[in-house]
Every structure is written in C-alpha cells, then in structure tokens.
DRENDO-1510 file (C-alpha; in Angstrom, 1 decimal, always signed):
<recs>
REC; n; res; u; v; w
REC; 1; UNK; +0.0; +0.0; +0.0 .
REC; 2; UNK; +2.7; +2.4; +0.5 .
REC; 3; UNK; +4.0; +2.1; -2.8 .
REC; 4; UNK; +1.1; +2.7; -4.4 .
REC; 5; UNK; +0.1; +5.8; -2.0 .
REC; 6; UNK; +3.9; +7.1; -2.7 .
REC; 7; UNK; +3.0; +6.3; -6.9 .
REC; 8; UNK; -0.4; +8.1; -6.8 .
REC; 9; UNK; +1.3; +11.3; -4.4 .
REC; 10; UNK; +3.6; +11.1; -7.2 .
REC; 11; UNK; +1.0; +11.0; -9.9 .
REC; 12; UNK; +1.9; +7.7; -11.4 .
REC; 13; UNK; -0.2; +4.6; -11.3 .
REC; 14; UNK; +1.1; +1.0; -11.5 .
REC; 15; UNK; -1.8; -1.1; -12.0 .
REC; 16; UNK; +0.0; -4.5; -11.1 .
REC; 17; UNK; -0.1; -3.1; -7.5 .
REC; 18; UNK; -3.9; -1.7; -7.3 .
REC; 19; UNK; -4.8; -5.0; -8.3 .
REC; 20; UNK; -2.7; -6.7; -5.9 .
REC; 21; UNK; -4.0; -5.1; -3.6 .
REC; 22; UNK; -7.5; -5.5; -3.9 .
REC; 23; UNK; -6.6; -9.4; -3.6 .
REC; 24; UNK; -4.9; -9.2; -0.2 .
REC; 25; UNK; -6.3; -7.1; +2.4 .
REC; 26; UNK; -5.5; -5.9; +5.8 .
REC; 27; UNK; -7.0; -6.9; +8.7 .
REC; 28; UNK; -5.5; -4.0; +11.0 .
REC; 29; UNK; -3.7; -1.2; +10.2 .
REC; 30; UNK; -1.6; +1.2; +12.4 .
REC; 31; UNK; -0.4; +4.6; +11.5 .
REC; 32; UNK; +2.0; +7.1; +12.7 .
REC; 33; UNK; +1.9; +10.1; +12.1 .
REC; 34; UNK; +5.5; +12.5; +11.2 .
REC; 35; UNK; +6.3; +14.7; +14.7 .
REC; 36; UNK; +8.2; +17.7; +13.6 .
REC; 37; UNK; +9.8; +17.6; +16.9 .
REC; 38; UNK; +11.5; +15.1; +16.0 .
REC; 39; UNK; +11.9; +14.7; +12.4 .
REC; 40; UNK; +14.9; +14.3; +10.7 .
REC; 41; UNK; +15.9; +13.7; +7.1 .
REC; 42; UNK; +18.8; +11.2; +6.4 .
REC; 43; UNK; +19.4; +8.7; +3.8 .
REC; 44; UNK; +16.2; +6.8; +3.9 .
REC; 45; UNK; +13.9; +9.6; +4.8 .
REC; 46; UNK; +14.6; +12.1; +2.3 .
REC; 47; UNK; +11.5; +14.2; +2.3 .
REC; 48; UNK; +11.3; +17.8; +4.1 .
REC; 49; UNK; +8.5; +17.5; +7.6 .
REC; 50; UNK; +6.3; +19.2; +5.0 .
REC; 51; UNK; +6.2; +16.6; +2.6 .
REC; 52; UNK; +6.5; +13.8; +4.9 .
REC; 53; UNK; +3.2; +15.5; +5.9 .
REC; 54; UNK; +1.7; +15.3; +3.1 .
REC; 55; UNK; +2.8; +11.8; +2.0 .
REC; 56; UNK; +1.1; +10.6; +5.2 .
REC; 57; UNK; -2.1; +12.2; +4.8 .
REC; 58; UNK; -2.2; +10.2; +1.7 .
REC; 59; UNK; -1.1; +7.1; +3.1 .
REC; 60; UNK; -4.3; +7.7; +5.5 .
REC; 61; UNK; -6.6; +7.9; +2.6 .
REC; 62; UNK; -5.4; +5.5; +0.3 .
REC; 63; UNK; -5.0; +3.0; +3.9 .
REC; 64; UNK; -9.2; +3.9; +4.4 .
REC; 65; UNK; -10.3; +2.8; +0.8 .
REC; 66; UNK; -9.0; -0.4; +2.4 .
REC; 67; UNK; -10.8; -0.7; +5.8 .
REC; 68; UNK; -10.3; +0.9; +8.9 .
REC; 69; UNK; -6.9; +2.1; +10.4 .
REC; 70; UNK; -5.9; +3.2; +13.7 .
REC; 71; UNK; -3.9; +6.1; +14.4 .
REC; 72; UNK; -1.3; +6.1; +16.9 .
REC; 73; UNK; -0.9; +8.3; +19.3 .
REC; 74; UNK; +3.0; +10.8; +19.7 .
REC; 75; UNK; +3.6; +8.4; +22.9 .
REC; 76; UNK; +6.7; +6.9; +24.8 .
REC; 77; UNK; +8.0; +3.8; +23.0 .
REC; 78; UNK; +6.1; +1.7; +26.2 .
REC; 79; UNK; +3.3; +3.6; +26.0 .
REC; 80; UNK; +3.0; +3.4; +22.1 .
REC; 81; UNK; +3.4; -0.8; +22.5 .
REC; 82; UNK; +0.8; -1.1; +25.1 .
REC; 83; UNK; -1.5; +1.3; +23.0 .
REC; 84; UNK; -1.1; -1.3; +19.7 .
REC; 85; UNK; -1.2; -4.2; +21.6 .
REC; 86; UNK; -4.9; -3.3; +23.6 .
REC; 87; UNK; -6.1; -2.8; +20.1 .
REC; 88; UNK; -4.6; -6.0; +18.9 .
REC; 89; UNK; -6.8; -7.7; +21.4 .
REC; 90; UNK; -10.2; -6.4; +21.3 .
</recs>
C-alpha cells in the first residue's frame, strides 16, 4: 500500500499493484503520524516534515479505501506498545 500511495502522491499509477492489492487485504492497520519535533531527514527519509506530511495524509486515505486504520498516538515507545497491543486484542 505504500507504494502505491507514494506512486499516486507522485502521480503515477502501476496497475500490477492496485490489483494486488484488492486481492490481499489488511485486517489492522496502524499509522504514525511524522512529529516535527522530531523529524529528521537522512538517507532513507529524504522528504522535508512538510512533505512527509503530506505523503502521510495520503497514506491515510489511500489506507481507508482499504478498511479501517488506527492512528497512533505521539507516545513513549512503552506507551505506544501497550497502545497497539490493547487494540490487537479487542
């Protein structure tokens, strides 16, 4: 999914992938959202906060044409695995 959200932000559209898609779905999806505090850019995270941004509010939507997703709180590393894990088991 994050290939094709990062194609479509991109305008581009592989087809191969929307259809492979639509053949194997997720049953839970977490998201995290980019904290400017502290972002970083380095050499596998190339995009400005801004467009990091932006990239992740498309992530959300093209996620949601999927099923639901959860977003993740800006918690402590503990707090953040107790969070996904009380989900995981309701």
């Amino acid at each position: 999914m994050d290939i094709v959200a990062y194609l479509h932000y991109k305008n581009t559209t592989v087809v191969e992938w929307e259809h492979a898609l639509k053949m194997h779905r997720y049953d839970l999806v977490f998201m995290v959202a980019p904290v400017e505090e502290i972002y970083q850019k380095d050499n596998l995270r190339m995009e400005s906060f801004e467009h990091a941004t932006i990239l992740h509010q498309r992530l959300v939507e093209e996620y949601k044409l999927l099923g639901p997703i959860i977003e993740v709180p800006f918690l402590s590393p503990e707090e953040r695995v107790k969070f996904i894990l009380n989900h995981c088991h309701e």
